[in-house]
N, C-alpha and C positions, 0 to 999 in steps of 0.2 A: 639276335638274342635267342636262348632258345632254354626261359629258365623251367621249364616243365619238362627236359629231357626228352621231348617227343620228335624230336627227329631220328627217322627210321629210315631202312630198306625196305625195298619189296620186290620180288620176283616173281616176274610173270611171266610162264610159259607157252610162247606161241607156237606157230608153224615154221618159222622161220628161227626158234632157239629161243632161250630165255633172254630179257631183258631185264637191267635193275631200274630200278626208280628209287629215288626221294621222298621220301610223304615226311608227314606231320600228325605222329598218332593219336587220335582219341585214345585209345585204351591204355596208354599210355598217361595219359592224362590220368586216367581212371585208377590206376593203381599208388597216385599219390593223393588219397583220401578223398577224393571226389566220385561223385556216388552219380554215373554220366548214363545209367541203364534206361532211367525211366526218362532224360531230358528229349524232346520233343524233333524229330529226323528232322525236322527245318534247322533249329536250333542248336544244333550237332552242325550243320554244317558251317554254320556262322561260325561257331569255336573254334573249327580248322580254319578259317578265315581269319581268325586273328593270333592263332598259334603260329601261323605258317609267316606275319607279318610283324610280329613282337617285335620292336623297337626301341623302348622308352618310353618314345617321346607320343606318336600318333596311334600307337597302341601299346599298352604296358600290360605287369603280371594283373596288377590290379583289376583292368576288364575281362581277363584271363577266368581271373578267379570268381568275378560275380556273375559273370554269364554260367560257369561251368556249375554254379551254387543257385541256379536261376529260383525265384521263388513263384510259381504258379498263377499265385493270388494278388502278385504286387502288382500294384501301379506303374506303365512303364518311369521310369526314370533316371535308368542309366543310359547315355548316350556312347556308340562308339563308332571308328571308324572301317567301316566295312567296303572294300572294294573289290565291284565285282571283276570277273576275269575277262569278260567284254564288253560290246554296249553295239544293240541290235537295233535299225533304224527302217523307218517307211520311207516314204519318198514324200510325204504330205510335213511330215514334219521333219525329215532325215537335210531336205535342200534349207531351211533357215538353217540348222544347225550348220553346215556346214556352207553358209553363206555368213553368219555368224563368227564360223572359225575365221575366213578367208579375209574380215574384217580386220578381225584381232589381228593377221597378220601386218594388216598396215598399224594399226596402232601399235602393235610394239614397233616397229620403224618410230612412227614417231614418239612414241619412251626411250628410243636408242638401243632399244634391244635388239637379238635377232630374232630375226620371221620364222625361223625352221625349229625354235622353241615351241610354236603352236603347229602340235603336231600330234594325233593320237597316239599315245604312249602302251595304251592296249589294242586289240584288235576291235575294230570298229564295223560293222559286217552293214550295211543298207540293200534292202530290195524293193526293188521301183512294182510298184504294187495300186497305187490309190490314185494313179491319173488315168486309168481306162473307164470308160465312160461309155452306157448302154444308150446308145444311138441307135444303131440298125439293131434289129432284136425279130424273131420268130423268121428267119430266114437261114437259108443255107451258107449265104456270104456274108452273116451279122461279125463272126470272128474279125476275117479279114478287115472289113469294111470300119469297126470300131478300131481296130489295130492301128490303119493307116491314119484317119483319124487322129489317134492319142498322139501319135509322133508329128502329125502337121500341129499339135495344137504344144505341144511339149517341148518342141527339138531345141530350144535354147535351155532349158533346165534339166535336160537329159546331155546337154555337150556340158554344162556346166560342173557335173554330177562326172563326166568322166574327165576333166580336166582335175578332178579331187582325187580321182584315182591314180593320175599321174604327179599329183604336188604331193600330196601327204601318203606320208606313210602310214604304212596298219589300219587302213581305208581300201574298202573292196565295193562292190555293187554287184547286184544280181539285173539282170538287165530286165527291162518289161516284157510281159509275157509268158513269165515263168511259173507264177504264182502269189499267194500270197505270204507276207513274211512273218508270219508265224505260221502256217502249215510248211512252208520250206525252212525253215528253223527245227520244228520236229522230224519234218520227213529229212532234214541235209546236212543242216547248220551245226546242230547240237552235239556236242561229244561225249557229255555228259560226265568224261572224265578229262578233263585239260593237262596237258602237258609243256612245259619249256624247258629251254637248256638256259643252262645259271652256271656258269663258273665252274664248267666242265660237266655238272648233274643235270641227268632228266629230274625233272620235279614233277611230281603227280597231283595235282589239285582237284575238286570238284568243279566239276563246269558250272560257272554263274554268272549270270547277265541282268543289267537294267535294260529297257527299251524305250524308244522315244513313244512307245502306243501302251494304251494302258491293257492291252492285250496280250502284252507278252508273255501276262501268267498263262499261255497256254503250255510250254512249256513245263509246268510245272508236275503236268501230268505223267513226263520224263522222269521225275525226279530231280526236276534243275530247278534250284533255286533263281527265280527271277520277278522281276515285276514292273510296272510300267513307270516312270518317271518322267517329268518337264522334259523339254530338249534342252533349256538349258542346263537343270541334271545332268544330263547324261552328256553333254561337252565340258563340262567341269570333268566328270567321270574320264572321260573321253583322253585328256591334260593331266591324268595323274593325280586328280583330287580323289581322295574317298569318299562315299555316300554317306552323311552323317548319320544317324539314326539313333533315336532309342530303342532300346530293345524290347519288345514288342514282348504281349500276353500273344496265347497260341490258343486257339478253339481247336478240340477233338470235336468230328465227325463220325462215330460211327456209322457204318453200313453193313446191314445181314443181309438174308437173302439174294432173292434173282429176281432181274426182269420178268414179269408174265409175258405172256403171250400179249400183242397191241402193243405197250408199251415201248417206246424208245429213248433214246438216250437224251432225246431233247425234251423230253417229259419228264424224264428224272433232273435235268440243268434246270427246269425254270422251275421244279418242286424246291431243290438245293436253293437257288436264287430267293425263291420266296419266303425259305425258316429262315433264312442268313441275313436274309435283308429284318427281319420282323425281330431276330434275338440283337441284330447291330453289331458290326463287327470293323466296322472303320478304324482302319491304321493297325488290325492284329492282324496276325496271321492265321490262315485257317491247313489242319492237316486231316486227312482223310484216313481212316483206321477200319479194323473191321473184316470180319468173314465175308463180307460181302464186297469188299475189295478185288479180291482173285479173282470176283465171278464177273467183275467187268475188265473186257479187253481193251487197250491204252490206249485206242481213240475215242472209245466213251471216257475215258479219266482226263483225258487234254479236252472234251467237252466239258467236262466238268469246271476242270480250270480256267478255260479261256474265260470264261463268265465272272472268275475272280472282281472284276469291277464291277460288275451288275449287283452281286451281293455286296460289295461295300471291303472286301480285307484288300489287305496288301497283296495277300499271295493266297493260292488254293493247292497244296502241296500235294500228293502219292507218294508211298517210296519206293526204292529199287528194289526190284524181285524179278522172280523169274519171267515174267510178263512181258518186262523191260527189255532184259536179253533177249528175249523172243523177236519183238518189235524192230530192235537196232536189227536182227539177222533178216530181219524181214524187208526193211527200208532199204538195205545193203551196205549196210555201215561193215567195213573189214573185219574178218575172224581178229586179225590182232587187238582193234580196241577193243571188240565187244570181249576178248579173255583180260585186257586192260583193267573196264569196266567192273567184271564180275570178282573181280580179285583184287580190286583196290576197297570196292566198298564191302565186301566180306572181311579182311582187315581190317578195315574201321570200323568193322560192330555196324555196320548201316544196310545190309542187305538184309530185307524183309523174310523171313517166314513166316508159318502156322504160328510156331513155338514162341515167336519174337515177344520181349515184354511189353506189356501196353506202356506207353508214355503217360506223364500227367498233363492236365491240361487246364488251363483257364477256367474253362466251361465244357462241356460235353452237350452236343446234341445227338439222337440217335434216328437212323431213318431204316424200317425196313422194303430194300427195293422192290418187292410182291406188291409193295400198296401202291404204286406206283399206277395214274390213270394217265389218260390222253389230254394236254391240254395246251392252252397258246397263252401268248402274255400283251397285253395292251390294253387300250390304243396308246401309251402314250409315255411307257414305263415298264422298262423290262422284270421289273419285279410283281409287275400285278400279274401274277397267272389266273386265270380262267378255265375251268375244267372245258372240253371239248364241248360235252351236253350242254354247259349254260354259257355258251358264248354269245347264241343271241340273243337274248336278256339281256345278258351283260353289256351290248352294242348299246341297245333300246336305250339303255338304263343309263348308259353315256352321252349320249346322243346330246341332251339341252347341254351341256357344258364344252361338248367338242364345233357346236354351231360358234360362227364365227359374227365380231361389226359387219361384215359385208354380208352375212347370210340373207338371203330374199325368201318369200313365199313360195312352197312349191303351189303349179296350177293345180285344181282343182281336183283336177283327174287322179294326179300323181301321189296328194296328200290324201283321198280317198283310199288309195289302193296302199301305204303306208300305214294310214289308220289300222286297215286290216289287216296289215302283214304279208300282204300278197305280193308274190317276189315282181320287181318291173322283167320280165321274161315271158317271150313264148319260145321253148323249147326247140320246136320243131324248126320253127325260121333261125335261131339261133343255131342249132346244129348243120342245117342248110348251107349257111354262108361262112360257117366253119370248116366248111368242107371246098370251099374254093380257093384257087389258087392263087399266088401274090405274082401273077403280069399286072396288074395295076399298079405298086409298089416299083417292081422289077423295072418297068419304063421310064422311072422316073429316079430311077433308084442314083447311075452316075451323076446326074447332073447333080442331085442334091448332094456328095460328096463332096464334088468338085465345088461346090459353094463353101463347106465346111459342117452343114446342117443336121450329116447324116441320114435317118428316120425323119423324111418331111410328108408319109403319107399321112390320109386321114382313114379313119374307118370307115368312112361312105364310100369315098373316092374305092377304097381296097373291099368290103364287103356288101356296097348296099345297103349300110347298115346304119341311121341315124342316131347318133349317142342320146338322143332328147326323150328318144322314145325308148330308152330302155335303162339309163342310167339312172339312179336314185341312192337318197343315203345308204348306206353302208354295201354299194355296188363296189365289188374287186377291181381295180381299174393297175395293179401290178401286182405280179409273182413272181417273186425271185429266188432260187435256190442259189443262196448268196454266201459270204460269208465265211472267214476264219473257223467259226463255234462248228460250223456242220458239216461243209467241205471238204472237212479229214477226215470224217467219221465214213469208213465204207458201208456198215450197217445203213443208215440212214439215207445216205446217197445210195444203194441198191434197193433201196425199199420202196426208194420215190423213182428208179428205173420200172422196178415192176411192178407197180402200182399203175406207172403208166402202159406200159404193156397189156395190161388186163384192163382197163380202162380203152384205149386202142381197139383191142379185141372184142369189146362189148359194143363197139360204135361211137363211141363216149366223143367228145370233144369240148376247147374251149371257145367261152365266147367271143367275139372278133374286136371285144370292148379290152381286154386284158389283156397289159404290154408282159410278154412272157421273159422273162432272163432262166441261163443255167451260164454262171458264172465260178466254176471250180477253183479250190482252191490252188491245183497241179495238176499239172497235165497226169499225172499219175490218176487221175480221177477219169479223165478221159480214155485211157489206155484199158481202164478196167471195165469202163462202159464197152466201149468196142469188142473187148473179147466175150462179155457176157452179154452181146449180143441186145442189148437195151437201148442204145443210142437211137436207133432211129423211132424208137417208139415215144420215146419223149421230143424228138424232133417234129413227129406227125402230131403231138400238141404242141406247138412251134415252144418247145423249150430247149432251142437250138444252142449251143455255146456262143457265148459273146466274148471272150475275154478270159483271165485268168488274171483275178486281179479282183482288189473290194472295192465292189461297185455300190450297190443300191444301199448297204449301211452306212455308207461314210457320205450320201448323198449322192452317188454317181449315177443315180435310175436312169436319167435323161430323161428329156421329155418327153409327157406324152403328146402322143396324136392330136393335132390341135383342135380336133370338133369333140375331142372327149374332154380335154382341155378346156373347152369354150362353153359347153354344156354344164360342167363342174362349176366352173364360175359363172354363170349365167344363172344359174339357181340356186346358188349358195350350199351347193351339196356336199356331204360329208364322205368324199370315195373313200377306201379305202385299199390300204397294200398289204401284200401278206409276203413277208421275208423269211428263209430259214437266217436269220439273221442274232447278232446281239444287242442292237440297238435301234429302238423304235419314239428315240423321243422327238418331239415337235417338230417341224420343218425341217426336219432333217433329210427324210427318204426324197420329200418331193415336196414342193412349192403347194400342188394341187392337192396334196393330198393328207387331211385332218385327222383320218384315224388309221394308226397303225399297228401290226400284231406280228410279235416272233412264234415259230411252231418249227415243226421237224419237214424235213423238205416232201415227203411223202403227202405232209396236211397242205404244204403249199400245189401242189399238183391235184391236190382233192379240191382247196379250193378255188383252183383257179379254175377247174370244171363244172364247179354250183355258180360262179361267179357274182357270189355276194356274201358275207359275213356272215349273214341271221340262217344261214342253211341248216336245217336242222339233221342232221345225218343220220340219224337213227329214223325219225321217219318219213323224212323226202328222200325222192330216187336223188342221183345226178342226171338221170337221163333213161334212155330206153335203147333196149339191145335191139335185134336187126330182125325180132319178130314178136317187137311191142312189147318184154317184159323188162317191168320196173327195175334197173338197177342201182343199189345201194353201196354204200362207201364200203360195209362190212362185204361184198361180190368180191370188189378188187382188192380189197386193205392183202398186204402180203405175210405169209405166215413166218416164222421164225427161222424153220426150216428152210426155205425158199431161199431166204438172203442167207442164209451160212452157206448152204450152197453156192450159192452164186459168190460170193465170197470166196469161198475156197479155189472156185475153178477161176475166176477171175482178177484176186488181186494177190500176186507174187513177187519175188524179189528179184525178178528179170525185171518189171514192168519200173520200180524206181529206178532199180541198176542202169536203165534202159535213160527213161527221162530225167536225170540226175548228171548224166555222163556233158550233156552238154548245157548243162543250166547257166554256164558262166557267159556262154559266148555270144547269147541273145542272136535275135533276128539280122537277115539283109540289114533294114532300117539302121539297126546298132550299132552290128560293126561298118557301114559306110558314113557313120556321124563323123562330124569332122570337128574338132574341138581344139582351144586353145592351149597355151602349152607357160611354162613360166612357174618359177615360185609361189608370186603373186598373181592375185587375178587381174585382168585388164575389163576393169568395171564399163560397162557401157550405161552412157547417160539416159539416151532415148530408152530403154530397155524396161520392159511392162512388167517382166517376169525374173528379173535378178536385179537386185538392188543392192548397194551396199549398205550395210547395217549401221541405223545412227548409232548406236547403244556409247561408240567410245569416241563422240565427235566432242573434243575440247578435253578429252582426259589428261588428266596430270598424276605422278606418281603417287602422290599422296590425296584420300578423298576429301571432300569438304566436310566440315563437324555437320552434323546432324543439326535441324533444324527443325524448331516448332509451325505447325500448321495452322495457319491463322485466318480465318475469316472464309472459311472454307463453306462451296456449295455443294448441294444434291445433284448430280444429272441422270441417275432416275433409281428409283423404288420399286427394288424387286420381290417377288412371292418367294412360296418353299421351289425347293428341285430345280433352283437355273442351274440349267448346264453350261459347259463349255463351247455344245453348240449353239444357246440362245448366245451367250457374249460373243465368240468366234465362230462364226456358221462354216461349215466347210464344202456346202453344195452351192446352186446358183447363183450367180450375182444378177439383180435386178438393173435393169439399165437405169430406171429415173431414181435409183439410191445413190449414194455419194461414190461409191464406188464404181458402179455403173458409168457415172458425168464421166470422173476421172477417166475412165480407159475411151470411151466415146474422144473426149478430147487430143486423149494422144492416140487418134487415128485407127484404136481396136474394133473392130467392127461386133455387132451384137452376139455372130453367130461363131466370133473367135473369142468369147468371152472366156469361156472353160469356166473354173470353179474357182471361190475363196482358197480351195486345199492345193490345186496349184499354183497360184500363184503367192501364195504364202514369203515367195523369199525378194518380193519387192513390197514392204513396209507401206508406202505409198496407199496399196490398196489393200491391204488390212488393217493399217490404224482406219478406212473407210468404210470397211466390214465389221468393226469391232460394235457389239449391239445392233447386228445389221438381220439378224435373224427375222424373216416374216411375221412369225408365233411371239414372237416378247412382247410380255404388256407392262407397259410401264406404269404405274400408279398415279406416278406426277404427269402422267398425260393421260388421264382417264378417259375409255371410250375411243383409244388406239390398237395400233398392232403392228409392231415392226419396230425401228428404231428410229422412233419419236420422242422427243422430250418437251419441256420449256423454258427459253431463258430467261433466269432471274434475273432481276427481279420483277423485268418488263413483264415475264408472263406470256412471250411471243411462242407459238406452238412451229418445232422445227426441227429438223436430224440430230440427232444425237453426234454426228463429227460435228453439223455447222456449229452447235451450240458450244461445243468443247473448243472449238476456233475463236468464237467470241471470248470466251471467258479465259481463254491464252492471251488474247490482244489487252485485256481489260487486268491480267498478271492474276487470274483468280482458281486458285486451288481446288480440286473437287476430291469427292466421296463418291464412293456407292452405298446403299442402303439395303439388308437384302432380307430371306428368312432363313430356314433352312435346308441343309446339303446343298450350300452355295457352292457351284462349280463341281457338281457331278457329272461324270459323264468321262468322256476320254480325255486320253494326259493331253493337251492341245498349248504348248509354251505362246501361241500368239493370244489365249483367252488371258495370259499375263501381261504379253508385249503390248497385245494393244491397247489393251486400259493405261499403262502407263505410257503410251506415246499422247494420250487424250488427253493427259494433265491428270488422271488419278491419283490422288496419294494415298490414298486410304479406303477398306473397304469395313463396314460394320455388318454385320451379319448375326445370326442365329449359330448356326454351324456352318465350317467348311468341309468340302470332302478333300482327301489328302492331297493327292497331287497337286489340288487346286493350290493349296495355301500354301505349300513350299515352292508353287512357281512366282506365285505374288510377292513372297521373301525376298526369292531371287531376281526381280525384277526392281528393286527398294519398292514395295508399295508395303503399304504395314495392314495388316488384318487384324481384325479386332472385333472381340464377339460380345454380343450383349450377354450379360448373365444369367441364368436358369431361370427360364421362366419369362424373362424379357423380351422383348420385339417393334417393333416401331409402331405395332397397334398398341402395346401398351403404354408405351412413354408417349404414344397421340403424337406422332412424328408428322409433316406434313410434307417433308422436303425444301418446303420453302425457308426455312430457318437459314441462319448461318453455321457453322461450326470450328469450334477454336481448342487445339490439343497439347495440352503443353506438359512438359515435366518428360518427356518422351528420352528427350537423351540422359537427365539423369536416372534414367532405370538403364537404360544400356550401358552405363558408365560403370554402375553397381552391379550389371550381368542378374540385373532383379532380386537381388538383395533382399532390398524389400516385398518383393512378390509382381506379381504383373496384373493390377488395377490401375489402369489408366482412367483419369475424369477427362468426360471430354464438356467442351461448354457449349449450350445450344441457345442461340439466342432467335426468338419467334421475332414474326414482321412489326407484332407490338412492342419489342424490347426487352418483353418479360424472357430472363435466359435461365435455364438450371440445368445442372451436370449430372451427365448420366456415369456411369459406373463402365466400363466397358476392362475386361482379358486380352492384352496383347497375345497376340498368337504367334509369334515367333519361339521356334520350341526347343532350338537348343543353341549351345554356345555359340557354335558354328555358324549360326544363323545369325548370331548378332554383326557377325565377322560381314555377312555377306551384304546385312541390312546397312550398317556404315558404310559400305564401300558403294552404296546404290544399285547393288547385286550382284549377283554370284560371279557374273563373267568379268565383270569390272576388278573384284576379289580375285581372279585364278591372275586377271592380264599383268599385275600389279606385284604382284610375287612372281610369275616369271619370269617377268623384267628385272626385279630386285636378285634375282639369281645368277 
């Protein structure tokens, strides 16, 4: 259909002669009485989205007309369907999804359908990014040695991963090694202008993607429309379903001025982070406007974006301008798209100038970039920024709430010297054995590979150096220049090059207590160090390259050194990490490690040479130059000039051209994998790391009615801010945790354990993992930590699976209890899957955060929020109650008719019951669709079987 008459030509003049294309015009639109000047560049692009899709039936004029007539101030609540033009995956949660698909392909066999219907119907792009793991670290063979590594602990889920690249169609992989997938999404992936062939036409669309990580808004920084979504989203997405949505309020940003001199772009992300988080912007859209736009280059704008989830929106937009073009010519995207590019969204009214009209917007906030100071975000929360001057205060000041149950007494000594402030350091012994070499490490180095262990020295064994006598709360014990958010930004990664250089050059060193990572996000980052001549100066602070690939944010630090380790827990101390990272909540980075801080990688090389948090840099040295005088952060900090420089001379469009050329064909290891072949998969039973998916075991074409929940328990009561990693951890697994038995019993040995995020795509040990976080405190097991519960009614104190095991055998339903921005944190589809393998049906909460609660949807678990004001302190909740939900199917029957108040009935141990009031959360039509079928993928399996 095409009733707005907006389908157009367009010609575009290359090198190689003009070509025509297809579009779907905005302005077009605009000249049949619709007023599209001031409508919002995200929101402009949705409209060709559904201009370009007009149907009838899954989109009509009717959505046509109310998006194009959008009103600024409303409420969202118009739902439509919007699909994007791909769908971009990691390798943490890229292998369920398509262990998930390879499911579905036997259960259509058993509906009688065929297998080759589940099949990506758009381009599905995965890069293996989140299983490299910082083992060996501050050495010259750390790359290698982690590399070899990832692939002995991987090689079934990486044959598995290329067995999908040969069954399904419009399924690719980037192989490990490459980088991470959202910096090779910006620097590779991204066209920004999509094209296919349709019934003899190129058609020219805008490039748009959901992603299984909720980091894909980095992207956005491009001008691409995208954002992070479940993995079962995005296999629905995957199969030809559209992304439901309502259409969404839009917050304007303005930005004036310029960075000062000090400032960087990661000081301007966690400034952004912290208005956005404080004004509230969950489930809008946020877009960035402003003179002070142009004055930041598009690796500060994709910083900006990738944080999109830290502030709370859907999306953190830029639009197309001259910038952009500049970028793609830069990255080495072909002269043809980028004339593609520049002359499809100049036709569409979308490319930015001066002159361009301001949009309306929801809300407006404004920032000018000049006010812009130096500052870090934690310990425990990417949105608490901390100016640089008051961070150690702000530790102090943290400190009783981040002591943990097991914390102990420091001796005597130690708490004196704390009392005071006085760092645990002597300087001069510390730079001493900073200065010695790793033959102690290096000796011992193959054998511990050849175990699996990696990094098994200690810091005595390697320096001489006792961790007892120098560790204390808030001592650095990791620095990682880590990370999606910084790793693209050349600004910041050559500041923290020459930062180290001058730091190098003054004497400076780190201490032998701090596990050092440089984990880039592309080798393109490496290329640019080597020619600007910085690499080995950050080496001689062993911030050697480990990897390419998100380690220490998504949990992958590895261990530390086990006398620093041993010290840590021996005296219940609070170490601390310092990441250029996006994400620094609870047990996340590291087991040992309680308090954590994001900052720009230059601050991470600063401090990982004070090595301790409370460093006051304005008036202690780092250290002392090579004829005793004091040096300070402001000696080495780099000036503005410096990095554009180095910049210029060092990051070129040879150097992507260069490492871009071979990104697809991965390492020896990759291509010598040897991998299965077939339609279907040939499931292996024994198998620790590929599972086949229960989700459709016993499905039948048609789902069961909907059923009330009766007699339901608590299995545990949680605070404001659970994340996805307190429900689904994705770093170590514990051996004496339930997860831990499991792989012990089937013959995994400790040090082959790898992490919850790999092995994600056997079920087995993540419903094991699910509450398996160290950091969770659960209420109803007061005076815990980890995933502890009790069973009712006995009251016996015990894991959080045993107890979901019992209360299975015993046929007994459960809840969750929670506060608010339940399930913040990243899109993680197993912080859905594996609550509902535990027997969850329901979660009641304060708020959710978005992706949370549309995976819950799609899982059948039903969310349901208490009302304004309400909380289980106020209704005097104790957990131990019963709970019983009824009327549920007729509000899905009516599509809420009558409104969405559910009573739910709670009956205490005395008998006394009364009903609380509780908002179904299920938020649009389509979700009722998914909730009757027991979720989303049960819904896609079911319809394309009936096709």
């Amino acid at each position: 259909m095409n009733t707005f008459q907006s389908r157009k030509t367009l010609e575009v003049q290359t090198a190689s002669g003009k070509r025509t294309y297809t579009y779907f015009s905005l302005p077009a639109v605009g000249t049949q009485g619709f007023d599209l000047a001031r409508l919002p560049f995200s929101l402009k692009i949705l409209l060709e989205n559904l201009l370009r899709r007009e149907d009838g039936v899954n989109v009509t004029a009717g959505d046509i007309c109310f998006l194009a007539t959008w009103k600024a101030e409303a409420e969202p609540s118009r739902e439509i369907a919007y699909m994007p033009a791909r769908v971009l995956m990691q390798d943490f949660t890229g292998v369920p999804a398509i262990v998930d698909l390879a499911a579905m392909r036997d259960a259509m066999k058993t509906l009688g359908g065929d297998p080759e219907k589940i099949n990506p119907l758009v381009p599905a792009e995965l890069v293996i990014d989140h299983s490299v793991q910082v083992d060996e670290f501050g050495s010259p063979r750390a790359y290698d040695a982690n590399a070899l590594l990832e692939f002995q602990r991987n090689r079934e889920r990486y044959a598995f991963l290329k067995w999908g690249q040969t069954a399904f169609r419009n399924f690719s992989a980037v192989p490990p090694g490459m980088g991470i997938c959202h910096q090779v999404n910006l620097e590779y992936l991204a066209r920004v202008v999509f094209t296919k062939d349709e019934n003899g036409e190129s058609i020219a669309y805008p490039d748009t993607l959901v992603g299984t990580d909720s980091h894909t808004t980095m992207i956005n920084g491009l001008g691409v429309l995208g954002w992070g979504v479940g993995g079962i989203e995005a296999e629905a997405a995957m199969l030809g379903q559209p992304v439901s949505m309502l259409i969404p309020q839009v917050v304007g940003y303005r930005l004036t001025g310029k960075l000062r001199e000090g400032a960087t772009a990661t000081d301007l992300v966690l400034t952004v982070t912290e208005a956005l988080r404080k004004l509230g912007v969950v489930g809008k859209f946020v877009e960035f406007y402003g003179s002070g736009v142009s004055e930041l280059p598009l690796a500060d704008r994709a910083t900006i974006s990738n944080m999109a989830p830290e502030y709370g929106a859907t999306c953190g937009i830029f639009p197309v301008d001259e910038e952009t073009l500049r970028y793609l010519r830069l990255t080495g995207r072909s002269e043809e798209q980028i004339a593609l590019v520049e002359a499809y969204y100049k036709a569409q009214g979308l490319f930015h100038t001066a002159d361009s009209p301001e949009a309306m917007y929801t809300q407006t906030l404004e920032l000018d970039l000049s006010t812009i100071q130096p500052s870090i975000a934690g310990p425990k929360r990417p949105q608490d920024r901390v100016l640089l001057s008051e961070a150690g205060a702000s530790f102090r000041k943290q400190l009783p709430s981040l002591l943990g149950p097991a914390a102990k007494p420091l001796g005597e000594r130690a708490a004196l010297r704390w009392a005071a402030g006085t760092p645990f350091q002597d300087s001069e012994l510390v730079s001493a054995v900073a200065a010695g070499t790793n033959e102690g490490l290096d000796r011992g180095f193959e054998k511990a590979v050849a175990q699996g262990n990696g990094h098994n020295g200690t810091v005595k064994g390697r320096f001489g150096v006792n961790p007892d006598d120098y560790l204390d709360h808030g001592s650095v014990v990791i620095a990682a220049i880590t990370s999606c958010t910084n790793t693209s930004n050349p600004s910041v990664m050559i500041a923290a090059g020459i930062l180290a250089k001058k730091a190098v050059e003054k004497g400076l060193s780190v201490p032998p207590w701090v596990k050092t990572s440089l984990a880039p996000g592309s080798r393109v980052v490496t290329d640019y160090y080597q020619k600007s001549g910085l690499l080995p100066y950050l080496e001689k602070l062993r911030f050697n390259v480990v990897g390419y690939g998100c380690t220490t944010c998504i949990g992958n630090s590895g261990p530390l050194p086990s006398d620093v380790s041993d010290s840590i827990n021996d005296h219940g101390l609070v170490a601390v990490s310092v990441l250029s990272g996006n994400r620094n909540f609870e047990g996340r980075v590291n087991v040992d490690v309680r308090a954590n801080y994001l900052m720009s990688p230059p601050l991470v090389v600063a401090y990982a040479i004070a090595g301790r948090i409370d460093h006051d840099f304005d008036k202690e040295p780092l250290g002392t130059d090579e004829v005793g005088q004091p040096v300070y952060l402001a000696d080495i900090w780099p000036s503005q000039k410096e990095v554009s420089d180095a910049i210029a001379a060092g990051v070129t469009s040879e150097g992507f051209t260069h490492e871009y050329a071979t990104v697809t064909l991965g390492d020896a290891n990759w291509q010598g994998l040897k991998f299965p072949s077939g339609d279907t998969y040939g499931w292996e039973g024994d198998s620790t790391y590929i599972r086949k998916a229960p989700y459709f075991d016993g499905i039948t074409s048609k789902p069961t009615p909907v059923e009330d929940i009766a007699n339901a328990r608590v299995l545990a009561i949680l605070g404001d801010s659970v994340t996805t990693d307190h429900i689904s951890p994705a770093g170590s697994i514990k051996a004496a945790g339930p997860a831990g038995v499991y792989l012990t019993d089937h013959g995994v040995t400790k040090a082959d354990f790898n992490s919850y995020g790999s092995r994600r795509g056997n079920h087995e040990v993540m419903v094991r993992g699910t509450f398996a976080n160290v950091r969770l405190r659960n209420k109803l097991a007061p005076g815990t930590e980890g995933g502890v519960t009790r069973l009712l009614p006995e009251g016996e104190t015990m894991s959080i699976y045993d107890a979901s095991v019992k209360y299975a055998e015993r046929g007994v339903p459960l809840i969750i209890l929670a506060g608010k921005e339940y399930g913040s944190g990243s899109s993680r589809d197993w912080a859905a899957k594996g609550p509902k393998l535990l027997g969850i049906r329901a979660v009641i909460a304060e708020s959710f955060e978005r992706i949370h609660r549309s995976n819950l949807v799609g899982m059948g678990i039903l969310p349901l929020q208490f009302l304004p004001g309400e909380s289980v302190e106020s209704h005097r909740l104790t957990g131990e109650e019963t709970y019983d939900f009824s009327g549920l199917k007729a509000m899905l029957d009516s599509k809420f008719a009558d409104g969405k108040t559910l009573h739910v009935k709670v009956t205490s141990t005395d008998g006394v019951t009364k009903l609380i009031a509780t908002q179904v959360r299920i938020d649009t039509p389509q979700e009722i669709a998914y909730y009757e079928h027991g979720g989303i993928l049960q819904y896609v399996l079911r319809q394309l079987a009936a096709n």
